[in-house]
KOLKOL-643834 format. One line per field, with one value per residue (C-alpha): x, y, z; residue in three letters; residue number from 1; chain. Coordinates in steps of 0.001 Angstrom, whole numbers, plus 500000, padded with zeros to 6 digits. Each point is the difference from the previous one (the first is absolute). Layout:
// KOLKOL-643834
px X / ...
py Y / ...
pz Z / ...
aa ala / ...
i NUM / ...
ch A / ...
This chain:
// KOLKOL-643834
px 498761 / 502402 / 500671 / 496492 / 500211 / 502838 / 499276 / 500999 / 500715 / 498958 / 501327 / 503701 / 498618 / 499089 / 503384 / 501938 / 498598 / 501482 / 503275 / 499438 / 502140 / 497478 / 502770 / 502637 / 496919 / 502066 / 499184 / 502588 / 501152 / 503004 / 502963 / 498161 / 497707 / 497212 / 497913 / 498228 / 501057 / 498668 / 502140 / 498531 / 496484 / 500537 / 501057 / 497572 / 496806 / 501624 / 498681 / 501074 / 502055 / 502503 / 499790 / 500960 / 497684 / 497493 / 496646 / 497574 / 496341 / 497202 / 497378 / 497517 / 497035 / 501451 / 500376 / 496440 / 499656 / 503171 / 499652 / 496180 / 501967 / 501709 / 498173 / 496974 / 497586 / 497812 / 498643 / 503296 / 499212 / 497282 / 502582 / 501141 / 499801 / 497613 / 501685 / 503423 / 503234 / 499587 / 498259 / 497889 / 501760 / 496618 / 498079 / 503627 / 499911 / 496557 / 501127 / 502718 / 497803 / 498631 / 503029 / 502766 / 502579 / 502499 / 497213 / 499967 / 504045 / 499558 / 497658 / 502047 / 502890 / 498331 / 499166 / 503659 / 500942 / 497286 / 499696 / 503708 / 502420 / 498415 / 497491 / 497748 / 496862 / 498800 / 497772 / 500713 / 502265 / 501647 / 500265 / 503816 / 500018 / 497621 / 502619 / 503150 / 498194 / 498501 / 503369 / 502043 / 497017 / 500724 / 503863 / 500460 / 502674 / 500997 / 498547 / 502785 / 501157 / 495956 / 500051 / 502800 / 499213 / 496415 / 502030 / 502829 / 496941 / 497881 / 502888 / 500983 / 496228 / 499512 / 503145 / 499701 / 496710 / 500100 / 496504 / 498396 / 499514 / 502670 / 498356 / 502951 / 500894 / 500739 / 500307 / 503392 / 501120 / 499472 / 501841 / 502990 / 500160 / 500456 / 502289 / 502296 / 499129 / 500892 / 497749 / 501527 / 499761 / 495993 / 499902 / 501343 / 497210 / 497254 / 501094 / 499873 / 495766 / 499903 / 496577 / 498331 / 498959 / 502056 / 497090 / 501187 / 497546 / 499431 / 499147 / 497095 / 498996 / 497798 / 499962 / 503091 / 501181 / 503354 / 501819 / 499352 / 502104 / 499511
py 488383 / 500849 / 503060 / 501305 / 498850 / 502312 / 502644 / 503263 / 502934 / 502580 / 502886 / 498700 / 499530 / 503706 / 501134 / 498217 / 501982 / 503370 / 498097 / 499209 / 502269 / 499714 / 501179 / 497201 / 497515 / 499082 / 500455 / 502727 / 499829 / 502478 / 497755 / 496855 / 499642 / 496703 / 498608 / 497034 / 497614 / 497319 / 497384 / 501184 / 500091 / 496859 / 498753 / 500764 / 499505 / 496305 / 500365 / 496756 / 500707 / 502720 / 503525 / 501561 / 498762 / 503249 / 499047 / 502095 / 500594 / 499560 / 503169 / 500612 / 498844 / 497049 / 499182 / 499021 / 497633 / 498207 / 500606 / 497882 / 497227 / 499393 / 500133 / 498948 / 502415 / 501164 / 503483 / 501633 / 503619 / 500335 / 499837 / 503624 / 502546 / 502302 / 499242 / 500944 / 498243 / 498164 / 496494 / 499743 / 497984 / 499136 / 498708 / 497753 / 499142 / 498272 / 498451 / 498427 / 498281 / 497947 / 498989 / 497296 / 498049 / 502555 / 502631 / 501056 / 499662 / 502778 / 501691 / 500046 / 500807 / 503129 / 501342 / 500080 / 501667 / 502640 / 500707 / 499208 / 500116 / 502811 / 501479 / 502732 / 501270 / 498687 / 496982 / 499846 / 498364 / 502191 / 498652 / 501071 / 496939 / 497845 / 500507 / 498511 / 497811 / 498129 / 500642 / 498086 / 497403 / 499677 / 500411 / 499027 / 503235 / 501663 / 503244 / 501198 / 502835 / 500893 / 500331 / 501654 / 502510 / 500921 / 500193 / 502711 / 501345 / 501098 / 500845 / 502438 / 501630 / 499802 / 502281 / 502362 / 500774 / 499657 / 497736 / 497160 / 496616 / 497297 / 497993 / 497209 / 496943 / 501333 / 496532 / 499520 / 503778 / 499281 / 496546 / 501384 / 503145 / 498814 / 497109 / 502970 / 502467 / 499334 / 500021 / 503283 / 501858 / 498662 / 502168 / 502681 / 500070 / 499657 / 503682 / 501621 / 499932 / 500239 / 500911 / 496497 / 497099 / 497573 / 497466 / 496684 / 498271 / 495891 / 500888 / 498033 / 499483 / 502788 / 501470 / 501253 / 504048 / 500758 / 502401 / 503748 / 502759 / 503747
pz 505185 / 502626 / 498758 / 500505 / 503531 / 500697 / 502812 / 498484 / 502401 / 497904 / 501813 / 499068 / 496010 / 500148 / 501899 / 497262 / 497622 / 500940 / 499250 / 496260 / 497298 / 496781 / 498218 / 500722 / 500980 / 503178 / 503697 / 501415 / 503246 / 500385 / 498328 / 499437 / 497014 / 500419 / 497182 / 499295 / 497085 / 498473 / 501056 / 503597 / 499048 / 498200 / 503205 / 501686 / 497549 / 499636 / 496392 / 497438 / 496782 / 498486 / 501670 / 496893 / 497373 / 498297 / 499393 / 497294 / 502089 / 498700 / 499214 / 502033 / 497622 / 499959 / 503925 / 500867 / 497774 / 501167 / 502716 / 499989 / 498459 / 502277 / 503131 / 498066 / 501298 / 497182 / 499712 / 501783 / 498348 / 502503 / 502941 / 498605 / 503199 / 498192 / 496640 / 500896 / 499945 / 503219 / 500838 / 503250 / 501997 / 502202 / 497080 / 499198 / 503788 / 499417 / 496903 / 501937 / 502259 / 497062 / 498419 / 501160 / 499032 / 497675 / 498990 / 503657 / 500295 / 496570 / 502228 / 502554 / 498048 / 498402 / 503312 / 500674 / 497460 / 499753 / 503861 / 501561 / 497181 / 497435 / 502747 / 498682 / 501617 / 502889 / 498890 / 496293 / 498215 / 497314 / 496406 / 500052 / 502269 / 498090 / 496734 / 502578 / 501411 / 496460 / 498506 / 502695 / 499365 / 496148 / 500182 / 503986 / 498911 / 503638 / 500719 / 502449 / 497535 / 500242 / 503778 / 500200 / 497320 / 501506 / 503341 / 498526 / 498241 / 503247 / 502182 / 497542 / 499573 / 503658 / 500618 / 497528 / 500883 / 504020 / 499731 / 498193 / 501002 / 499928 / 496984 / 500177 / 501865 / 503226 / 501976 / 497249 / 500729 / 503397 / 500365 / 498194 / 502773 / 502575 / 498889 / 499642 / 502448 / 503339 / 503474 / 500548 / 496647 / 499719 / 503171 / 498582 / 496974 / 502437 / 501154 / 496678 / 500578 / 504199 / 499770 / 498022 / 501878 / 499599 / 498532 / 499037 / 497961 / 497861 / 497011 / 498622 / 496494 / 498696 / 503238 / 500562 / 499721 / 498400 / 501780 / 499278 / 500215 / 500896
aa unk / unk / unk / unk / unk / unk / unk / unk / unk / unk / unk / unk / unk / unk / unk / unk / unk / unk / unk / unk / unk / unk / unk / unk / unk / unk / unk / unk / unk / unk / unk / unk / unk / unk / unk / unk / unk / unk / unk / unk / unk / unk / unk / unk / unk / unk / unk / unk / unk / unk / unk / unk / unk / unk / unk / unk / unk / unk / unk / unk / unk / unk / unk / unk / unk / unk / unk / unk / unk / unk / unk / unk / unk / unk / unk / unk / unk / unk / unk / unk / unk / unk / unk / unk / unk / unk / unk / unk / unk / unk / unk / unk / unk / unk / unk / unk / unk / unk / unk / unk / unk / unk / unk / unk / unk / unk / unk / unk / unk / unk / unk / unk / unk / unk / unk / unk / unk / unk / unk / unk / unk / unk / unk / unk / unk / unk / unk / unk / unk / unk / unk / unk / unk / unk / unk / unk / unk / unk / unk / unk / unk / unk / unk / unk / unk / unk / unk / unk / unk / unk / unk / unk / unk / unk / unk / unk / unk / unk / unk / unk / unk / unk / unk / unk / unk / unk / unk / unk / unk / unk / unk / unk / unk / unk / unk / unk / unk / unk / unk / unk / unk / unk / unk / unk / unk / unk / unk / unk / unk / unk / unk / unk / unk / unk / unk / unk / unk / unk / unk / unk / unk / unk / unk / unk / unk / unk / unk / unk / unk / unk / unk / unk / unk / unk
i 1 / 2 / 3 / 4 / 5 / 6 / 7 / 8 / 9 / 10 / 11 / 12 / 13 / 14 / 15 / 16 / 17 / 18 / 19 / 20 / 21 / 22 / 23 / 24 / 25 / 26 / 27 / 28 / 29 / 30 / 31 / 32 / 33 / 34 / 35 / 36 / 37 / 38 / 39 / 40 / 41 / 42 / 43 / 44 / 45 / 46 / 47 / 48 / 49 / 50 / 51 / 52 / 53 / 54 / 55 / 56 / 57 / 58 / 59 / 60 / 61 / 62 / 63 / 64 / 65 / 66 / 67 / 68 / 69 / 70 / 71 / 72 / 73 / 74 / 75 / 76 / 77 / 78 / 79 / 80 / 81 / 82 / 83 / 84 / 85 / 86 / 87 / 88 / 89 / 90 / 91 / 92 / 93 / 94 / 95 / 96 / 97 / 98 / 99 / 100 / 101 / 102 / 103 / 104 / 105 / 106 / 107 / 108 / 109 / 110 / 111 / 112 / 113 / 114 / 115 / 116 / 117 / 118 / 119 / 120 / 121 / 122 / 123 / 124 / 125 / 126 / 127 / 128 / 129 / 130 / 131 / 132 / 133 / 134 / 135 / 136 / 137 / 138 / 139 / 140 / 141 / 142 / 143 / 144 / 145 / 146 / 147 / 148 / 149 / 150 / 151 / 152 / 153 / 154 / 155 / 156 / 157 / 158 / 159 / 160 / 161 / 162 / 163 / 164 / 165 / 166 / 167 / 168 / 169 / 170 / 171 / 172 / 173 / 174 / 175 / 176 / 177 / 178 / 179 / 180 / 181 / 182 / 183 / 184 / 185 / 186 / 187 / 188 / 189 / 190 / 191 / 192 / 193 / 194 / 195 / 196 / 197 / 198 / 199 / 200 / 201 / 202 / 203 / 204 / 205 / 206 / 207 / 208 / 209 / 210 / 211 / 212 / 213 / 214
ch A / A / A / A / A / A / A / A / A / A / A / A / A / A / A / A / A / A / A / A / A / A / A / A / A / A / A / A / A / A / A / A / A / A / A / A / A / A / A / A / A / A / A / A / A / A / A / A / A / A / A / A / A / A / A / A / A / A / A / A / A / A / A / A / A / A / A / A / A / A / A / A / A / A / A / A / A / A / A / A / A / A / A / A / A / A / A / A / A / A / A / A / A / A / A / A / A / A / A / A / A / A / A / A / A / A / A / A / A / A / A / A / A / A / A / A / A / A / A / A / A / A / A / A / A / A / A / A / A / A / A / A / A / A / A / A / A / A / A / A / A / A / A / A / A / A / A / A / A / A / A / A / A / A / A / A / A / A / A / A / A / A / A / A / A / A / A / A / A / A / A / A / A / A / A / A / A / A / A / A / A / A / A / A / A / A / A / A / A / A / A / A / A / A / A / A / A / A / A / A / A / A / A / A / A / A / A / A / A / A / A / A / A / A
């Protein structure tokens, strides 16, 4: 929960960016190379248990109906955004006022994963997150080496193709920044775009934007 209370300053998330080498997956800044690692993001995600464990997800046809188990909210299919891949995260909102006790902590949970740690559209929650988030239910296995993989993942397609949105955890990316850039190099990335606004928002769940490039 804390981490979805983090203020990001989005203008530095998009700066950062122009600093990523897809082809060494490292952030290049003359003669120092930065990446995140998992014993950083484990850190920092505070996630119980081995970092290292692997963990076989489930297929897709098989999500909902785990996924209804456990939160025991029959019918789940119909929470489909227009039959997609994505949940409604408004209809789960009102679902979440019913419940108490640990279906709303699952609830809750869920949320997490599908709108701060996995984040896909605005509003929706992705079943990519719905599969980590029932398999760290079932196995309580870490998803660190998910995080960070979705992280490398977009920061490579956002720099190769100058655009996209930053469909990661950008609270973690964020965090781990600026606990190595100094007050004077974050000033220094806030030149590369001298013409945004520097707009600091709190993101909100399901109504947050992820930061966009180009």
């Amino acid at each position: 929960m804390k981490i979805a209370k983090v203020e990001v300053l989005s203008l530095a998330v998009r700066a950062l960016v122009h600093f990523w080498d897809p082809d060494y997956r490292c952030f290049s800044f003359e003669s120092i190379d930065l990446s995140p690692i998992m014993k950083e993001y484990g850190m920092l995600t505070e996630f119980p248990n081995n970092l290292y464990r692997i963990y076989f997800p489930l297929r897709f046809n098989k999500i909902i109906p785990e996924l209804s188990k456990l939160l025991r909210i029959a019918n789940l299919e119909n929470f489909l955004e227009n039959k997609t891949t994505c949940l409604k995260w408004r209809m789960l909102e009102i679902e979440l006022e019913k419940k108490s006790g640990s279906e709303k902590e699952r609830l809750i949970a869920l949320g997490i994963f599908g709108l701060v740690l996995f984040p896909s559209q605005t509003g929706v929650v992705s079943l990519e997150a719905v599969v980590a988030y029932v398999e760290y239910e079932n196995t309580q296995i870490n998803q660190v080496a998910v995080i960070l993989a979705e992280t490398i993942l977009t920061l490579n397609h956002c720099r190769r193709t100058g655009k996209g949105v930053m469909r990661c955890c950008t609270q973690l990316l964020y965090i781990w920044m600026v606990s190595y850039i100094e007050k004077t190099c974050l000033q220094y990335f806030l030149m590369v775009h001298p013409k945004t606004p520097k707009v600091c928002r709190r993101r909100r769940m399901g109504r947050s934007r992820q930061p966009r490039l180009g």
